[in-house]
TORMAR-47655 format. One record per residue (C-alpha): residue number from 1; z, x, y. Coordinates in pm, 1 decimal, decimal comma, padded with zeros to 6 digits. Example, Ala and Ser with C-alpha at 12.3 -4.5 7.8 and 13.67 -1.06 7.14 Angstrom:
BEGIN
<1 <00780,0 01230,0 -00450,0>>,
<2 <00714,0 01367,0 -00106,0>>,
This chain:
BEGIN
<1 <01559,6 01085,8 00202,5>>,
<2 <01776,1 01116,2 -00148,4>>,
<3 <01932,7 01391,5 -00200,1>>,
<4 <01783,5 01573,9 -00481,1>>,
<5 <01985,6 01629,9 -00833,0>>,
<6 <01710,9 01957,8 -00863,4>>,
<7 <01998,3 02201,4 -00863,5>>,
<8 <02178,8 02061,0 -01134,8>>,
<9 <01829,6 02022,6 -01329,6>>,
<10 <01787,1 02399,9 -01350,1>>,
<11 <01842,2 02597,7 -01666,3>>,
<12 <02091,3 02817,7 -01648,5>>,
<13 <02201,4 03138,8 -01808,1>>,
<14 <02426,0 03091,1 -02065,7>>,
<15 <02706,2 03323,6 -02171,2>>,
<16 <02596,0 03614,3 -02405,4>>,
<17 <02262,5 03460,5 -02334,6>>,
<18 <02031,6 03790,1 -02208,4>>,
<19 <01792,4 03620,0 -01971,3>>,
<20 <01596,3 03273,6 -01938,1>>,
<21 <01270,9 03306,8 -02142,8>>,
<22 <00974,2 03255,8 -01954,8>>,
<23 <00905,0 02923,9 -02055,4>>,
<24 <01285,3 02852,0 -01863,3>>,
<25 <01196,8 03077,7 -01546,9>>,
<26 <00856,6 02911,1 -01543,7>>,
<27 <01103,0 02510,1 -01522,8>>,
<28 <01288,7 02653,9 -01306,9>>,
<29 <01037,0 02789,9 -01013,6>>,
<30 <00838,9 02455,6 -01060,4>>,
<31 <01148,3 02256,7 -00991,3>>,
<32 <01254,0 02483,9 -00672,6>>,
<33 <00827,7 02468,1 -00576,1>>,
<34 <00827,0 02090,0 -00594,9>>,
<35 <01202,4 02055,2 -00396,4>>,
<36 <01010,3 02250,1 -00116,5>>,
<37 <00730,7 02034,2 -00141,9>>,
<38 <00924,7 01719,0 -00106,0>>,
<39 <01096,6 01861,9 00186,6>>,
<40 <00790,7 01936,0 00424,9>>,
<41 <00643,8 01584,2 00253,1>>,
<42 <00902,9 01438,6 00367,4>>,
<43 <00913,6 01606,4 00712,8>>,
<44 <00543,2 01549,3 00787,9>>,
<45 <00626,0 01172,1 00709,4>>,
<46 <00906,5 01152,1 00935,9>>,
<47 <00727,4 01371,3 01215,2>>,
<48 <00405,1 01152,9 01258,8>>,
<49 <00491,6 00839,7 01357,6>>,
<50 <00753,7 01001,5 01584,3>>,
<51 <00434,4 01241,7 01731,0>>,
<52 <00239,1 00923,2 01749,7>>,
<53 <00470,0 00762,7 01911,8>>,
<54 <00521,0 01010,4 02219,0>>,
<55 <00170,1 01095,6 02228,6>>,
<56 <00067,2 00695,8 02326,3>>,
<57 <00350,5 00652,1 02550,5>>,
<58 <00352,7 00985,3 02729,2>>,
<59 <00075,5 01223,6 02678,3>>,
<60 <-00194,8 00980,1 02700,2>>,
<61 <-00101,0 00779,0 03012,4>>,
<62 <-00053,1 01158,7 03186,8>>,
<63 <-00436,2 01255,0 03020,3>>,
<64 <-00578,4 00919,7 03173,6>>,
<65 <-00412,1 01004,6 03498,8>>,
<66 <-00536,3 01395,3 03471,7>>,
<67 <-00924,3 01217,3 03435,3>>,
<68 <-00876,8 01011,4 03742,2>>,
<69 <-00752,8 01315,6 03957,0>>,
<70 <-01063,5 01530,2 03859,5>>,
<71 <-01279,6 01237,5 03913,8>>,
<72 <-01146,1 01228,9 04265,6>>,
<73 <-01178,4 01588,3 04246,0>>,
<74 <-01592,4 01560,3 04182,2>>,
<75 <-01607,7 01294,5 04448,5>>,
<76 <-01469,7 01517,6 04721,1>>,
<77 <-01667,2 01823,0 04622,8>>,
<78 <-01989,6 01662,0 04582,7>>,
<79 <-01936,7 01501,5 04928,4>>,
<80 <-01844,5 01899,8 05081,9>>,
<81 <-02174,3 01977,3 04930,4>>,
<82 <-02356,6 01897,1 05191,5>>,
<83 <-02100,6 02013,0 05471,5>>,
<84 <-02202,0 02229,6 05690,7>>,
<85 <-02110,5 02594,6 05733,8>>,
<86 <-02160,6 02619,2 05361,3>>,
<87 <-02401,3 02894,2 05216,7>>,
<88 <-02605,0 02840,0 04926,8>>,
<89 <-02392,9 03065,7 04652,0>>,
<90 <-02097,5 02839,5 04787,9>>,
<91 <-02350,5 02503,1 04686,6>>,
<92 <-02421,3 02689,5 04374,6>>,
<93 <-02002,0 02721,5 04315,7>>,
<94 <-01949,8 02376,3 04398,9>>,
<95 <-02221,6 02254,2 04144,3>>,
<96 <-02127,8 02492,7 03900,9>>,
<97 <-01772,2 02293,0 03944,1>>,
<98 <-01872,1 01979,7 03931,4>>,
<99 <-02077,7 02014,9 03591,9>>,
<100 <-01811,9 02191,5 03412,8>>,
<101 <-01531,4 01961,9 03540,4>>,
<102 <-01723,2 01646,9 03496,5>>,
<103 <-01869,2 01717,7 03146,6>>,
<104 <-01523,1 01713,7 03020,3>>,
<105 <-01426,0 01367,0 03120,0>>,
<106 <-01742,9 01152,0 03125,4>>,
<107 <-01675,3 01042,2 02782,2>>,
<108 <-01369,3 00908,8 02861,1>>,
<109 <-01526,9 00749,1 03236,8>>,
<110 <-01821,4 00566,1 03187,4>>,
<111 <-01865,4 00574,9 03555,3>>,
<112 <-02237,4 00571,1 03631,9>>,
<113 <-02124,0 00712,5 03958,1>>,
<114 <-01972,4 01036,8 03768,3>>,
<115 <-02291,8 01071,0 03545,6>>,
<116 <-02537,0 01043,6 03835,2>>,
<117 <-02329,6 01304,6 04016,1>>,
<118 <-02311,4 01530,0 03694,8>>,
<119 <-02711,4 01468,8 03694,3>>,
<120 <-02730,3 01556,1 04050,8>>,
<121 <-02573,6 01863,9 04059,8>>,
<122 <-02798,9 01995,2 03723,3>>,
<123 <-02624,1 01873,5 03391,2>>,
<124 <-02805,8 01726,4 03179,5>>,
<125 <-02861,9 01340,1 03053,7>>,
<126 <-02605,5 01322,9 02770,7>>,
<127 <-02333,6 01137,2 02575,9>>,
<128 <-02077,7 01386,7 02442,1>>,
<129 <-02004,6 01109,1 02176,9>>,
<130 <-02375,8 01012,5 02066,5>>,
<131 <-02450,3 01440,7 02080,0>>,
<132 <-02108,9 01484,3 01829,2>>,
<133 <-02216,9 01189,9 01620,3>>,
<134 <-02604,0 01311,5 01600,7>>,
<135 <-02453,2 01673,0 01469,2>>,
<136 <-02216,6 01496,1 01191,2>>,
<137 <-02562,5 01365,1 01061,3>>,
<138 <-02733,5 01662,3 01071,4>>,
<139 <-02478,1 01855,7 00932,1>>,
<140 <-02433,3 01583,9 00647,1>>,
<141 <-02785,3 01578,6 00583,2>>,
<142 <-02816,3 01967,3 00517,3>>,
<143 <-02552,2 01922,5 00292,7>>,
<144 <-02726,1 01667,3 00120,5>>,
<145 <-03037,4 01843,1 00088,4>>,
<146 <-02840,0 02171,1 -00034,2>>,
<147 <-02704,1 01947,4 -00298,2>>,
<148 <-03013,8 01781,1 -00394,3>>,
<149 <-03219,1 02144,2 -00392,2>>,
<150 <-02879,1 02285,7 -00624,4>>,
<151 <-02937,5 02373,6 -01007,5>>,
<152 <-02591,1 02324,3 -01082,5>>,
<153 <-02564,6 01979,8 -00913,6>>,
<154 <-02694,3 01640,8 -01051,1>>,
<155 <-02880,8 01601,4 -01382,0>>,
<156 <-02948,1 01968,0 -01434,3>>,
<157 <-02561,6 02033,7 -01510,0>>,
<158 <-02518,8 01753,3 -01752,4>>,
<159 <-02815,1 01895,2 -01963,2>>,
<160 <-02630,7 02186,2 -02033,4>>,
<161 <-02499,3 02224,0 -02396,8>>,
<162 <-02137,3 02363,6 -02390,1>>,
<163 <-02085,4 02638,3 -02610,1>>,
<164 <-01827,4 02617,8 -02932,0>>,
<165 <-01580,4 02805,6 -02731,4>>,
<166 <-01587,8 02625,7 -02423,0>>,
<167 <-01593,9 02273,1 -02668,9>>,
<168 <-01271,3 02436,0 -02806,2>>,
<169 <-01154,2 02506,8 -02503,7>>,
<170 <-01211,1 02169,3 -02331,5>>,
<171 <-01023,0 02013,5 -02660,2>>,
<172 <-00725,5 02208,3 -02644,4>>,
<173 <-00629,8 02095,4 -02260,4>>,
<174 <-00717,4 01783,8 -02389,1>>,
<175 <-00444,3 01784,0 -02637,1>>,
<176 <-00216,0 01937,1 -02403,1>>,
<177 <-00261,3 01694,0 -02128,0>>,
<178 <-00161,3 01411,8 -02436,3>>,
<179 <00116,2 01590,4 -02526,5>>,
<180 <00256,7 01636,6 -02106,4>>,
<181 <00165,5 01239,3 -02124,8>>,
<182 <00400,1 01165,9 -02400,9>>,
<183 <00697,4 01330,7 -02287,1>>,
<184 <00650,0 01138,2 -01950,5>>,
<185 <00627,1 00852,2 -02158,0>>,
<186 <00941,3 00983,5 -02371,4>>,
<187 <01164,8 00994,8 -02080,7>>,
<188 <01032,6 00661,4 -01948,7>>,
<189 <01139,8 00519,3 -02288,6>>,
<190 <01469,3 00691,3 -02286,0>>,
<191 <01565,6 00559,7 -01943,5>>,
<192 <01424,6 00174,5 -02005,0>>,
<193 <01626,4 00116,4 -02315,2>>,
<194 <01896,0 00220,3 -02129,9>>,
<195 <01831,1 00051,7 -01787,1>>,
<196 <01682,3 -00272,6 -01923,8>>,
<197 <01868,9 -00520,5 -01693,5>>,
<198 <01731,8 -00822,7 -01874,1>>,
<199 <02008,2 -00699,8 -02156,2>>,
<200 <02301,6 -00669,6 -01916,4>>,
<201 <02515,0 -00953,7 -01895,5>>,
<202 <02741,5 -00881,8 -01632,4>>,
<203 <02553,6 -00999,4 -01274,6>>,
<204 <02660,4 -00671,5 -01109,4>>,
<205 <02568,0 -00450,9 -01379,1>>,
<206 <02276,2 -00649,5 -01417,0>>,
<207 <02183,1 -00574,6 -01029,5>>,
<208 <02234,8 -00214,8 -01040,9>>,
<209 <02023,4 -00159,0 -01377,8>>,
<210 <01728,9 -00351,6 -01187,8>>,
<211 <01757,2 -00117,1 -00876,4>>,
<212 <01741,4 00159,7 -01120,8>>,
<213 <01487,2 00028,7 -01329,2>>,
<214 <01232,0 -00044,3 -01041,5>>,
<215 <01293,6 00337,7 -00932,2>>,
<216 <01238,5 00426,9 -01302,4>>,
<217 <00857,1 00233,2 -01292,9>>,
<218 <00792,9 00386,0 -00895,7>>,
<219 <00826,3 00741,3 -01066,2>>,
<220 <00634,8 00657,3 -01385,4>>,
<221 <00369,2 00523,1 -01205,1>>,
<222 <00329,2 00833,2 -00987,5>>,
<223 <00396,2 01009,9 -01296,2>>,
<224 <00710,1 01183,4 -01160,2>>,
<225 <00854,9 01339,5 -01421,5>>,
<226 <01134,8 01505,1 -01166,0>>,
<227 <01211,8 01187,9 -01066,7>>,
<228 <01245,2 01055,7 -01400,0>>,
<229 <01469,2 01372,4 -01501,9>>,
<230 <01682,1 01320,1 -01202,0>>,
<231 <01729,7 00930,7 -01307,8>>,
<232 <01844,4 01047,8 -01611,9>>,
<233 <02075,2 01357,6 -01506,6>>,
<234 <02223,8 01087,2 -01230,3>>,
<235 <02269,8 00785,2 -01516,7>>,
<236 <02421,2 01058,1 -01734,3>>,
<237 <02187,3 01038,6 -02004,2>>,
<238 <02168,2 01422,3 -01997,5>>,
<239 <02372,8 01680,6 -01906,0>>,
<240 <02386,2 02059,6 -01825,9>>,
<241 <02403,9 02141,7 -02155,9>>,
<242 <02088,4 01905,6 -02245,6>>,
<243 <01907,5 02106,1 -01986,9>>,
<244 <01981,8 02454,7 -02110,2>>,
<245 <01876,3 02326,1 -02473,5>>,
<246 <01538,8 02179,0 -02395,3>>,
<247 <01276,8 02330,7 -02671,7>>,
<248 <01028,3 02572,0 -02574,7>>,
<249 <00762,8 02288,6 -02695,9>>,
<250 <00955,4 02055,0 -02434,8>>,
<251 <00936,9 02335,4 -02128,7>>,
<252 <00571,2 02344,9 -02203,9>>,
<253 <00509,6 01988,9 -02161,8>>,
<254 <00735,2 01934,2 -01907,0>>,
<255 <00582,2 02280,9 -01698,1>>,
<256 <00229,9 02084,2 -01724,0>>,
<257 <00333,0 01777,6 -01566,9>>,
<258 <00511,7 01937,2 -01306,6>>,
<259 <00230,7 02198,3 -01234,0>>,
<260 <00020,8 01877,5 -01198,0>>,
<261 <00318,1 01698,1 -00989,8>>,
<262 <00319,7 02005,3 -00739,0>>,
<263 <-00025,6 01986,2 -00715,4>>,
<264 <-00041,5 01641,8 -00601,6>>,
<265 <00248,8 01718,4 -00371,7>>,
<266 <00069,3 02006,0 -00213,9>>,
<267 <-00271,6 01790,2 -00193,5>>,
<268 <-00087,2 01539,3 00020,2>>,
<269 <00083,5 01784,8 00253,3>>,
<270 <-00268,4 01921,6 00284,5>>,
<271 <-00453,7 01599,7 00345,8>>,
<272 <-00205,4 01511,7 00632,6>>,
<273 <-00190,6 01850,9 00824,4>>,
<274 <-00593,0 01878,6 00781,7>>,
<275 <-00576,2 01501,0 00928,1>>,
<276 <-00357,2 01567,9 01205,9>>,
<277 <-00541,6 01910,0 01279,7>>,
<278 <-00831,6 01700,8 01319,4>>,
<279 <-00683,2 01457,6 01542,2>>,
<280 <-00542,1 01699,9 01771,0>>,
<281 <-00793,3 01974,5 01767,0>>,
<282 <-00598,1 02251,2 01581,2>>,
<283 <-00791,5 02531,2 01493,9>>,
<284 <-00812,1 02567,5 01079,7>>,
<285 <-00632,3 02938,1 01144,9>>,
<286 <-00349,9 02831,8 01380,8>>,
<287 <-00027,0 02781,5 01230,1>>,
<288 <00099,9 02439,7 01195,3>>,
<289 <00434,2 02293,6 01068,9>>,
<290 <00554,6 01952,3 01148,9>>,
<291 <00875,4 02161,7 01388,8>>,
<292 <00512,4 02348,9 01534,3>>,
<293 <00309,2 02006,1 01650,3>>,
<294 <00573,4 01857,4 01792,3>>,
<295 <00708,8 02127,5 01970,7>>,
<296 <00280,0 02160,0 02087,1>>,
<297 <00296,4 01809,2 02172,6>>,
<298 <00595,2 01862,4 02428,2>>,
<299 <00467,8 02202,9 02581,0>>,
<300 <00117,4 01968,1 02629,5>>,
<301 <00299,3 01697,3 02799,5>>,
<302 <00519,5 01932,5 03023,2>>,
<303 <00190,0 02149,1 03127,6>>,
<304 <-00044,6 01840,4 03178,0>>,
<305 <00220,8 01762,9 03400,7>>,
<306 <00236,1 02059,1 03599,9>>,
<307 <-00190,5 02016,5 03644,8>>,
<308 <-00172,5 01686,3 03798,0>>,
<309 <00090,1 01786,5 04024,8>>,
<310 <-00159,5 02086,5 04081,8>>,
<311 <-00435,6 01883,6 04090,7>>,
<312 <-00269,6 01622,8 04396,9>>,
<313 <-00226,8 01947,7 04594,2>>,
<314 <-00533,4 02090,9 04560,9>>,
<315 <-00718,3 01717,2 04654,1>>,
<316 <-00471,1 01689,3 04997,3>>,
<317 <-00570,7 02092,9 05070,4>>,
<318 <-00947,7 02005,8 05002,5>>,
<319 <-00961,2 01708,5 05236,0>>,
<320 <-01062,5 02008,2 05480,4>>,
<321 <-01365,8 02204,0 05384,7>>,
<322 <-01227,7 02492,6 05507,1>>,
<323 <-01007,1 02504,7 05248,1>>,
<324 <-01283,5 02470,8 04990,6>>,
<325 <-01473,2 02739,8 05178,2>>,
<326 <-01165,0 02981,6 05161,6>>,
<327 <-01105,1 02888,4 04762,9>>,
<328 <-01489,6 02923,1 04677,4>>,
<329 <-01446,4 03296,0 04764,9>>,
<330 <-01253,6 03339,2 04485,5>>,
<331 <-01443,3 03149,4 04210,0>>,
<332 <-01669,4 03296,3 03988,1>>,
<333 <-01957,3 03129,2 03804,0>>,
């Protein structure tokens, strides 16, 4: 990732200068908020794909290999079922086992063996899938209902007449949103006269105004007026002393787009923790950082490594039944 110019963009106290107004402290935090935001935006980016990665090649293969073990697992206790020398709380046990163990991985064997075992043993005729599907309905159909039976949704808000102060209101962040628009649009305008490479003769010139012209468009697109302040701090167009000057009309317009610039930042970061919570079943209240999941990730590999090699000695102890018999004792339904 660039290094950012944001240091150099802050306004700075000047000599015999008392303190920053708080239009300049207000720059200044947004530009230090948004630098952190870039960071962990730019560490969630670089974690993923190397999570991804790790997960296929490792975890998974080790999770298919975990199913297999506990299907041999069922298989072997369903056959000691019917051993004898067993009582009926140890039958109980073993089919308490088998329909916790096997509800787990069904989804993932479609063995018809494994679900008429599950069956056998008292759990009932399901698909975990079709049963978490049929919820996601029902749960989107309350919330369609809710919304349909809601005053404030639909029709019913747009009748509403807005009152002279909220019109007023409304208006005024209207105007301010034009005026955040045109400064982006000012410092776009500053930096393309300047960067134009269609009015550079020299070829090299000419190459390096292009690279710095199509980074010029990728921020005004995005509406990144950092970027676009950084392009011009690192082209020399402004300097220090620029920065310290900017108007209190300019700090304004410039603290709007970047409040709007951090938001968008933060909505990302948001939309690809909540995504990767999702994918790997992270609680909402668990802390998460990209460092966090993959350090998760590696713990998960390590201890689904230490089951299976749990798992492979409990299936050579339990090719006796007496070794079922003695472990039984010590389960509890």
């Amino acid at each position: 990732m660039k290094k950012s110019q944001t240091k150099a963009l802050n306004i700075v106290e000047q000599y015999g200068q008392a303190s920053l107004s708080p239009e300049q402290k207000i720059f200044n935090a947004l530009l230090k908020k948004i630098e952190t935001e870039r960071q962990l935006l730019a560490a969630w980016q670089e974690m993923i794909p190397l999570q991804h990665q790790l997960y296929i090649t490792q975890y998974q293969p080790l999770m298919r290999s975990y199913h297999r073990l506990v299907a041999q697992l069922v298989h072997l206790l369903d056959d000691a079922w019917s051993a004898r020398g067993l009582s009926r709380h140890d039958q109980e046990k073993i089919s308490h086992i088998i329909c916790s163990v096997s509800a787990a991985i069904i989804g993932d064997n479609d063995g018809a063996d494994l679900k008429r075992i599950y069956r056998m043993h008292g759990g009932s005729d399901f698909d975990p899938k079709a049963e978490q599907q049929d919820a996601e309905e029902s749960r989107h159909e309350t919330d369609a209902d809710d919304s349909a039976h809601d005053p404030r949704s639909g029709e019913h808000a747009g009748k509403r007449k807005k009152s002279a102060k909220a019109t007023a209101k409304e208006a005024r962040q209207q105007e301010e949103l034009h005026n955040a628009s045109q400064s982006v649009r000012e410092v776009y305008r500053k930096l393309a006269s300047a960067l134009h490479p269609d009015r550079e003769q020299d070829p090299a010139e000419r190459a390096r105004k292009t690279v710095l012209m199509q980074r010029v468009n990728i921020a005004y697109d995005k509406k990144d007026l950092l970027g676009l302040l950084e392009l011009q701090l690192e082209i020399e167009q402004i300097d220090q002393s620029r920065i310290n000057s900017l108007s209190e009309q300019h700090l304004r317009h410039y603290s709007k787009v970047l409040t709007e610039q951090s938001a968008e930042l933060r909505d990302e970061i948001t939309g690809l923790e909540a995504e990767f919570r999702m994918r790997f079943n992270f609680g909402p209240q668990e802390a998460m950082s990209p460092a966090l999941a993959m350090r998760h990730l590696k713990s998960s590999i390590k201890g689904m490594q230490q089951n299976i090699n749990a798992l492979k000695s409990d299936l050579q102890a339990f090719e006796d039944v007496k070794n079922i018999k003695a472990w039984l004792k010590s389960y509890h339904i």
